[in-house]
ZADO-1210 file (C-alpha; in nm, 4 decimals, padded with zeros to 6 digits):
<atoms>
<atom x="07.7697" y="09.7132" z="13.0666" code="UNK" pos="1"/>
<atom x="08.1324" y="09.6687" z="13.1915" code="UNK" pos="2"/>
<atom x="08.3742" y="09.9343" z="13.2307" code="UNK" pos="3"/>
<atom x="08.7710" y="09.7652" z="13.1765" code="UNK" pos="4"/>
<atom x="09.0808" y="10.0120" z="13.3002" code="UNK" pos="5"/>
<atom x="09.4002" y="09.8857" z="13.1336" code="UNK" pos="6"/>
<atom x="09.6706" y="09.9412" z="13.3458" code="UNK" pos="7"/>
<atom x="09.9150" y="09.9892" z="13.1501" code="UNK" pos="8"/>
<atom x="09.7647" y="10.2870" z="12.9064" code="UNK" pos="9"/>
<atom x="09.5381" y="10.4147" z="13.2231" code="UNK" pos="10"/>
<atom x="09.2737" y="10.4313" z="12.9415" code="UNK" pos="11"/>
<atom x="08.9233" y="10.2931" z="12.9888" code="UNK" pos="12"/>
<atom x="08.6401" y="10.1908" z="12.7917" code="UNK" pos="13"/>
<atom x="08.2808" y="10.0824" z="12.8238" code="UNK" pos="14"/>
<atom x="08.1378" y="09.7620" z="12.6795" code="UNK" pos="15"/>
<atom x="07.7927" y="09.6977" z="12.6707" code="UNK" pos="16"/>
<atom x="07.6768" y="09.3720" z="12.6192" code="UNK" pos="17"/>
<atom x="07.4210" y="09.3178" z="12.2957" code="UNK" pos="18"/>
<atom x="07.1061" y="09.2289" z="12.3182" code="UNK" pos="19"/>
<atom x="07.0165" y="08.8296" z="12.3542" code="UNK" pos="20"/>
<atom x="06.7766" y="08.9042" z="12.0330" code="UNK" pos="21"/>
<atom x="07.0473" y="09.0824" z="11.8367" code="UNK" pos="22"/>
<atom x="07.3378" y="08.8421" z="11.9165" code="UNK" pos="23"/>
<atom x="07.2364" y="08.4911" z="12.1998" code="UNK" pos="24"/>
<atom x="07.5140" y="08.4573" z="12.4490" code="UNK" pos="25"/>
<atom x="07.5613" y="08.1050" z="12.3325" code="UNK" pos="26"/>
<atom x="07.6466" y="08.1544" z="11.9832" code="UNK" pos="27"/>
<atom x="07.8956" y="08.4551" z="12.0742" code="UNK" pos="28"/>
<atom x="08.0721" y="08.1994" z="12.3450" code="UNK" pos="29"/>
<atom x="08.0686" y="07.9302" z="12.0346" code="UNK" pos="30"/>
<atom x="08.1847" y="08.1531" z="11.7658" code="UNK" pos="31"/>
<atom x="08.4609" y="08.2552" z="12.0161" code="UNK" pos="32"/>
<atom x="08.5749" y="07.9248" z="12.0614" code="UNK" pos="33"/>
<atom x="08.5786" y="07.7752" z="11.7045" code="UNK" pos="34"/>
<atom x="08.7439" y="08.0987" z="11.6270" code="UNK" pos="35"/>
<atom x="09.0635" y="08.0040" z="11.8338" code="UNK" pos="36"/>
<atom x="08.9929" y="07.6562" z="11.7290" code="UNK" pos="37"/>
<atom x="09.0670" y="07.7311" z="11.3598" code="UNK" pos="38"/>
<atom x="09.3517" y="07.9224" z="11.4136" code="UNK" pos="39"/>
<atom x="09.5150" y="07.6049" z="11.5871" code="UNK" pos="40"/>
<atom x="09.6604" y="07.3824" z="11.2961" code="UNK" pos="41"/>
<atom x="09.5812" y="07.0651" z="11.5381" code="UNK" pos="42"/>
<atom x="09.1453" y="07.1759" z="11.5765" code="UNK" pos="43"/>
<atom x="09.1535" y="07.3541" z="11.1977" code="UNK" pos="44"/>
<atom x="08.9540" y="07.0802" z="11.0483" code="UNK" pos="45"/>
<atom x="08.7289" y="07.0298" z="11.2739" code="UNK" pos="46"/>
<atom x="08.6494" y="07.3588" z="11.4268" code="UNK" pos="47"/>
<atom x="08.5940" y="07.4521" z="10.9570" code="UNK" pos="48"/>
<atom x="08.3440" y="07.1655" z="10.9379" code="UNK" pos="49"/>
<atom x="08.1692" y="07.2950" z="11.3119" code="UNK" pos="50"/>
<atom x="08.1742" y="07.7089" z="11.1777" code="UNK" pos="51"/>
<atom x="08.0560" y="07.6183" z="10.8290" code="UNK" pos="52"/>
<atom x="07.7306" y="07.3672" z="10.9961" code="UNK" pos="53"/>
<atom x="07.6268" y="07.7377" z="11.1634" code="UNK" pos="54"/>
<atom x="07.6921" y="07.9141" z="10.8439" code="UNK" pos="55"/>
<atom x="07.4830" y="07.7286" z="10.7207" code="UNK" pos="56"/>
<atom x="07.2287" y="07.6990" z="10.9499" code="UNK" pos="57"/>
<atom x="07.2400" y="08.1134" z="11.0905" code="UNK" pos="58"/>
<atom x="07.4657" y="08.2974" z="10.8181" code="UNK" pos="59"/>
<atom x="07.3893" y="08.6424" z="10.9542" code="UNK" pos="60"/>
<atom x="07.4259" y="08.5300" z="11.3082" code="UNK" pos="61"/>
<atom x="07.7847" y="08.3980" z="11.2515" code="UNK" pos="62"/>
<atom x="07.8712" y="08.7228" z="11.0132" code="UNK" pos="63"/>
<atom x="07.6679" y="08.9411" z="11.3157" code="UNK" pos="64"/>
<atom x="07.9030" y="08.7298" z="11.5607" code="UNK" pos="65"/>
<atom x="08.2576" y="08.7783" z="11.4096" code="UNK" pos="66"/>
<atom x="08.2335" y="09.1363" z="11.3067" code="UNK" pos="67"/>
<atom x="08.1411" y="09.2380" z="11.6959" code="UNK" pos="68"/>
<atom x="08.4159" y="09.0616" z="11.7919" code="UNK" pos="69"/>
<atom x="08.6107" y="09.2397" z="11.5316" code="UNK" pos="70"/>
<atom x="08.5041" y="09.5957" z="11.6509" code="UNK" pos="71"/>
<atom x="08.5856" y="09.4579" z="12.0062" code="UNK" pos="72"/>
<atom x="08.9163" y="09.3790" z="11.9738" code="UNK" pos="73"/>
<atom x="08.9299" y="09.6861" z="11.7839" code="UNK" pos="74"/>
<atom x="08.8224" y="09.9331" z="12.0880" code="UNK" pos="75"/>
<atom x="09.0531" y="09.6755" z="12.3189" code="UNK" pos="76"/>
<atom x="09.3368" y="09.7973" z="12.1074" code="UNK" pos="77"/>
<atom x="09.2397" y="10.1452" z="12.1159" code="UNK" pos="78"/>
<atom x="09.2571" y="10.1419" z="12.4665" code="UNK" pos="79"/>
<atom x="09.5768" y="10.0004" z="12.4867" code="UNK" pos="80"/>
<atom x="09.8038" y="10.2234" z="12.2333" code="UNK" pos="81"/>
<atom x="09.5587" y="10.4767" z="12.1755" code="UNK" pos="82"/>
<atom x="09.4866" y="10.4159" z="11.7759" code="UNK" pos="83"/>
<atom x="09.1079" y="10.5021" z="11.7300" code="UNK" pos="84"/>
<atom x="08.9156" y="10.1788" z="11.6805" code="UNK" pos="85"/>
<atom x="08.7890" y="10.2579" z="11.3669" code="UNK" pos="86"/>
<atom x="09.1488" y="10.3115" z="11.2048" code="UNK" pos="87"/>
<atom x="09.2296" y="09.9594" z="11.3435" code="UNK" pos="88"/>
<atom x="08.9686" y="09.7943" z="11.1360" code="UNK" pos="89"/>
<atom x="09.0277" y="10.0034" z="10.8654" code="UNK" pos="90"/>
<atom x="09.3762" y="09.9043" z="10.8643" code="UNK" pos="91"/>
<atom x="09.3372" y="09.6015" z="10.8903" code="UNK" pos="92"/>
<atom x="09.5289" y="09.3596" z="10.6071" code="UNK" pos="93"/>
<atom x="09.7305" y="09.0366" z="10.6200" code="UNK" pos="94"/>
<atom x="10.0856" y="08.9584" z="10.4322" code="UNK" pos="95"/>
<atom x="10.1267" y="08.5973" z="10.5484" code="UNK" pos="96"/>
<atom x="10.0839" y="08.2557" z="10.4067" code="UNK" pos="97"/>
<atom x="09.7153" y="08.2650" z="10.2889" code="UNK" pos="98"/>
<atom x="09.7727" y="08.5195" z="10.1043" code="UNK" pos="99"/>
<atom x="10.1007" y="08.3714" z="09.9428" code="UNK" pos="100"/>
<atom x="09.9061" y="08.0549" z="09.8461" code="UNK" pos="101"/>
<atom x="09.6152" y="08.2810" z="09.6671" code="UNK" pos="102"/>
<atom x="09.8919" y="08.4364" z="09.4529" code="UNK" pos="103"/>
<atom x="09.7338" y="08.3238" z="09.1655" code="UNK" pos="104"/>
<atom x="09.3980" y="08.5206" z="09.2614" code="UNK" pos="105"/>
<atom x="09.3208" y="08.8603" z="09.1349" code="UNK" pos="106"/>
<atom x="09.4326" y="09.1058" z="09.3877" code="UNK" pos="107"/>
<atom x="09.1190" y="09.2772" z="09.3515" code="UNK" pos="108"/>
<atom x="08.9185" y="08.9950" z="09.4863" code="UNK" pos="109"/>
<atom x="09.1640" y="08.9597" z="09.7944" code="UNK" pos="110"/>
<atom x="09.1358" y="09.3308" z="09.8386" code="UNK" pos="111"/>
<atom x="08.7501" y="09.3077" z="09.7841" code="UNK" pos="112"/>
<atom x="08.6849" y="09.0813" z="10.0670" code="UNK" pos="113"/>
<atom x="08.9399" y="09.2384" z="10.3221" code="UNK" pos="114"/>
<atom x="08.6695" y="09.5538" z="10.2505" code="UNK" pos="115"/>
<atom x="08.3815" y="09.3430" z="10.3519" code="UNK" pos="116"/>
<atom x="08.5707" y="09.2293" z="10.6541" code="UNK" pos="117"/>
<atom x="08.6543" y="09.5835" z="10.7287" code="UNK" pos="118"/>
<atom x="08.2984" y="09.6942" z="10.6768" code="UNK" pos="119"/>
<atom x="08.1670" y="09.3894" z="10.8946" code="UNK" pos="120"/>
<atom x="08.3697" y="09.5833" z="11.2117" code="UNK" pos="121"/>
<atom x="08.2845" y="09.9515" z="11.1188" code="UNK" pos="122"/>
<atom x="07.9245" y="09.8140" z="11.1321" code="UNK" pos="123"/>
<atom x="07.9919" y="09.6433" z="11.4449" code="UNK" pos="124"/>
<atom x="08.1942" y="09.9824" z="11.6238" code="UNK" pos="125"/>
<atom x="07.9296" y="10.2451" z="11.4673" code="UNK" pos="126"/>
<atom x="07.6314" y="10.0935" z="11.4605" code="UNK" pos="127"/>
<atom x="07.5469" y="10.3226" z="11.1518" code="UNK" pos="128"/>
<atom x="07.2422" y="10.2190" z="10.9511" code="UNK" pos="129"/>
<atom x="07.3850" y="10.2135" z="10.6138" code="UNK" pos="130"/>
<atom x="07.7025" y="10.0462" z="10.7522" code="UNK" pos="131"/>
<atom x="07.4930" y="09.7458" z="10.8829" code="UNK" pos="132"/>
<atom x="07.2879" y="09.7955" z="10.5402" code="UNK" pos="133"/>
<atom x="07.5901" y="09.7740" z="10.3146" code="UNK" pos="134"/>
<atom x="07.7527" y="09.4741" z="10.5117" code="UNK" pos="135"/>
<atom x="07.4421" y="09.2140" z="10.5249" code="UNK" pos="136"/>
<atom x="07.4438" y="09.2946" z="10.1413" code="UNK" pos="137"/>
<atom x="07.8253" y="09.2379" z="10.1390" code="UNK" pos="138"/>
<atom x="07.7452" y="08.9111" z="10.3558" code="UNK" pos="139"/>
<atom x="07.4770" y="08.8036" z="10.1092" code="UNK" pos="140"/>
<atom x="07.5990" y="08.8493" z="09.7505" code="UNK" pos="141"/>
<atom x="07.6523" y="08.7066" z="09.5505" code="UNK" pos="142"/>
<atom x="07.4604" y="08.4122" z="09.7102" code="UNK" pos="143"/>
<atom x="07.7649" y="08.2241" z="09.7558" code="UNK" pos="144"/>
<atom x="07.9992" y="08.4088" z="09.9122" code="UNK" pos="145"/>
<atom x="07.9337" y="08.2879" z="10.2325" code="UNK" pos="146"/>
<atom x="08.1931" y="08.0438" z="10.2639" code="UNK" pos="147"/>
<atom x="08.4636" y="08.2033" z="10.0744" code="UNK" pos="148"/>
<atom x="08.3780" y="08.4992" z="10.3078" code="UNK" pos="149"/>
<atom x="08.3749" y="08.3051" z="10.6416" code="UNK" pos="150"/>
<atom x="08.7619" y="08.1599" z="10.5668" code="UNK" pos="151"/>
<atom x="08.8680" y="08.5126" z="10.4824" code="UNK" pos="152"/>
<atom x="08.7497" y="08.6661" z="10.7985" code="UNK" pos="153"/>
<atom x="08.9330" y="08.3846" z="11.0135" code="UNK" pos="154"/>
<atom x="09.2249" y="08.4626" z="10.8545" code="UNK" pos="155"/>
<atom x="09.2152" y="08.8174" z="10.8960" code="UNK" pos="156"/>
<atom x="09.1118" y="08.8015" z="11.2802" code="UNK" pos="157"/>
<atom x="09.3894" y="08.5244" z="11.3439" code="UNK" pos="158"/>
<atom x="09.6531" y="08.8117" z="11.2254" code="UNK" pos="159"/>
<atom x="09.4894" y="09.0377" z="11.4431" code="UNK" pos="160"/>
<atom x="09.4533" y="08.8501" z="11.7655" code="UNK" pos="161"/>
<atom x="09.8525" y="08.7695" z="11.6868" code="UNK" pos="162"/>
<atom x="09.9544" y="09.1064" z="11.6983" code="UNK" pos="163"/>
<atom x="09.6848" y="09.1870" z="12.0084" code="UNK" pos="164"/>
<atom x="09.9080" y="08.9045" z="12.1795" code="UNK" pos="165"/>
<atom x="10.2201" y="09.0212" z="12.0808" code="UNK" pos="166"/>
<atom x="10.0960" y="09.3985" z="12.2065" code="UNK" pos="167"/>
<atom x="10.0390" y="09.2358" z="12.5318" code="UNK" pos="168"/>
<atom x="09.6432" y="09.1902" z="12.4681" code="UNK" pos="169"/>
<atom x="09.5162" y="08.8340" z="12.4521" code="UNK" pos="170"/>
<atom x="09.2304" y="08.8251" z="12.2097" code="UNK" pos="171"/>
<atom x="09.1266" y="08.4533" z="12.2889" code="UNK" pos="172"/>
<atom x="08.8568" y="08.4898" z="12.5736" code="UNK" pos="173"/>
<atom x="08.7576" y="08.8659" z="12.5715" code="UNK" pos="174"/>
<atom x="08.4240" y="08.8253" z="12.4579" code="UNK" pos="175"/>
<atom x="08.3602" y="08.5394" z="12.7085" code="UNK" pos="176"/>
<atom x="08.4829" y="08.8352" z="12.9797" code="UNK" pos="177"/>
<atom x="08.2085" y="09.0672" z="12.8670" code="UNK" pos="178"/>
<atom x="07.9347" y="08.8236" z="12.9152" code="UNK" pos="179"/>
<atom x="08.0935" y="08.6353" z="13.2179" code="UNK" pos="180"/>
<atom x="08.0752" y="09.0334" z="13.4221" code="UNK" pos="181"/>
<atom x="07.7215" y="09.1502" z="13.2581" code="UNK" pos="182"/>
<atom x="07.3938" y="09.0235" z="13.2694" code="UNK" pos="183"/>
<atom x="07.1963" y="08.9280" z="12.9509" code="UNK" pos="184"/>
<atom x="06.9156" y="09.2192" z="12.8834" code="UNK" pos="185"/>
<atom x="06.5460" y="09.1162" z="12.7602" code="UNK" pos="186"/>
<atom x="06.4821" y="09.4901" z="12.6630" code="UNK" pos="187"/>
<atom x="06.6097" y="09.6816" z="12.3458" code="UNK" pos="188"/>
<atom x="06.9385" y="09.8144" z="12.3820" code="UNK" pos="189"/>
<atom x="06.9366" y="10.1801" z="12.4447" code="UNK" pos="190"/>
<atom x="07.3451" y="10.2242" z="12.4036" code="UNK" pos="191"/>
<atom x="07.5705" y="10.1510" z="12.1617" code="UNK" pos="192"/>
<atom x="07.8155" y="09.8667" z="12.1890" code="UNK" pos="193"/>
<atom x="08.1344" y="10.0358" z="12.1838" code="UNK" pos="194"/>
<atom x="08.2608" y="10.3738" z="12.2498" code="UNK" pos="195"/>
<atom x="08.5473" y="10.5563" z="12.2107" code="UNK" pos="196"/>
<atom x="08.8212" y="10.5000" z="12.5304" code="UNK" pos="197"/>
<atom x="08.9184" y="10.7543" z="12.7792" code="UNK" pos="198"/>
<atom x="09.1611" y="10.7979" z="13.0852" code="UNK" pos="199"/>
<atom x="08.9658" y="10.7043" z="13.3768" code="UNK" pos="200"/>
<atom x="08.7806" y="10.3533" z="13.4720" code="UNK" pos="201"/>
<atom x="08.6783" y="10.0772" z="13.6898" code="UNK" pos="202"/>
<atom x="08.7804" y="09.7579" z="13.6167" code="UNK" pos="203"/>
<atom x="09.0792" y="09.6295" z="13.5581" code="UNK" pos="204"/>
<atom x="09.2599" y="09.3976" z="13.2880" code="UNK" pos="205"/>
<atom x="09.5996" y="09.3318" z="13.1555" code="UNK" pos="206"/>
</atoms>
């Protein structure tokens, strides 16, 4: 577990890291990278082709991956300007040039799979059972929504890490902070990830 202090809010929050059987430090760190990757016009291409060989190789591990770095970025925020995390993700939307070029899409299905995305991170933050239930189905089916899903998150979290760094937070590099200041943990998990922030902490970051 880690314990961050932003300095600016004087708000703290507790991470703790998951488990190496629920989520392997290596394919968080990748998933991380190929995340900031895509969101770079110059590494797009590649860094689609790279996320789409693990989606198809370990769908629920890149799904598992992305929506707890959703729900962290989420409680990162929360710490900053005080908006509960789960408001965040539930608030989450995009207006910008994706979306423009999908005019011709039913605004249902847009709307449809921001929910999923949305439920991905309130599974992530709560750990609730029918949360986590409800978004492997969501992941799963139909039985190709995989890809269509993948691009869909990326676009989402690349208008939320924009915002984070025009807040002042960088997103790229936060989940590669939790595991660089914990220690991977062979035994179950006895906390939750993510908890709600509060006015007193330990570590610092800006």
């Amino acid at each position: 577990m880690v314990e961050l202090r932003d300095l600016i809010s004087g708000r703290s929050v507790e991470i703790v890291r998951p488990s190496e059987q629920e989520l392997p430090e290596a394919l968080l760190r990748e998933i991380e990278t190929l995340l900031f990757e895509w969101s770079n016009l110059m590494t797009q291409d590649d860094a689609w082709s790279d996320i789409r060989d693990l989606l198809d190789h370990d769908p629920e591990g890149v799904f598992l991956a992305l929506s707890w770095m959703l729900a962290l970025w989420a409680v990162i925020g929360e710490t900053r300007i005080g908006k509960p995390a789960d408001a965040i993700i539930r608030d989450l939307d995009y207006r910008g040039g994706w979306r423009e070029e999908r005019s011709g899409v039913d605004e249902r299905m847009w709307m449809g799979l921001t929910q999923r995305v949305r439920l991905g991170g309130i599974a992530a933050l709560t750990e609730d059972p029918r949360a986590v239930h409800a978004y492997h189905e969501a992941c799963t089916q139909p039985a190709d929504i995989g890809p269509i899903l993948l691009q869909h998150t990326l676009i989402h979290m690349d208008a939320l890490a924009q915002d984070m760094d025009r807040a002042g937070m960088r997103a790229d590099g936060l989940a590669a902070a939790v595991l660089d200041h914990t220690e991977p943990d062979l035994a179950p998990r006895r906390r939750l990830c993510f908890r709600p922030s509060r006015t007193d902490g330990l570590r610092h970051f800006g």
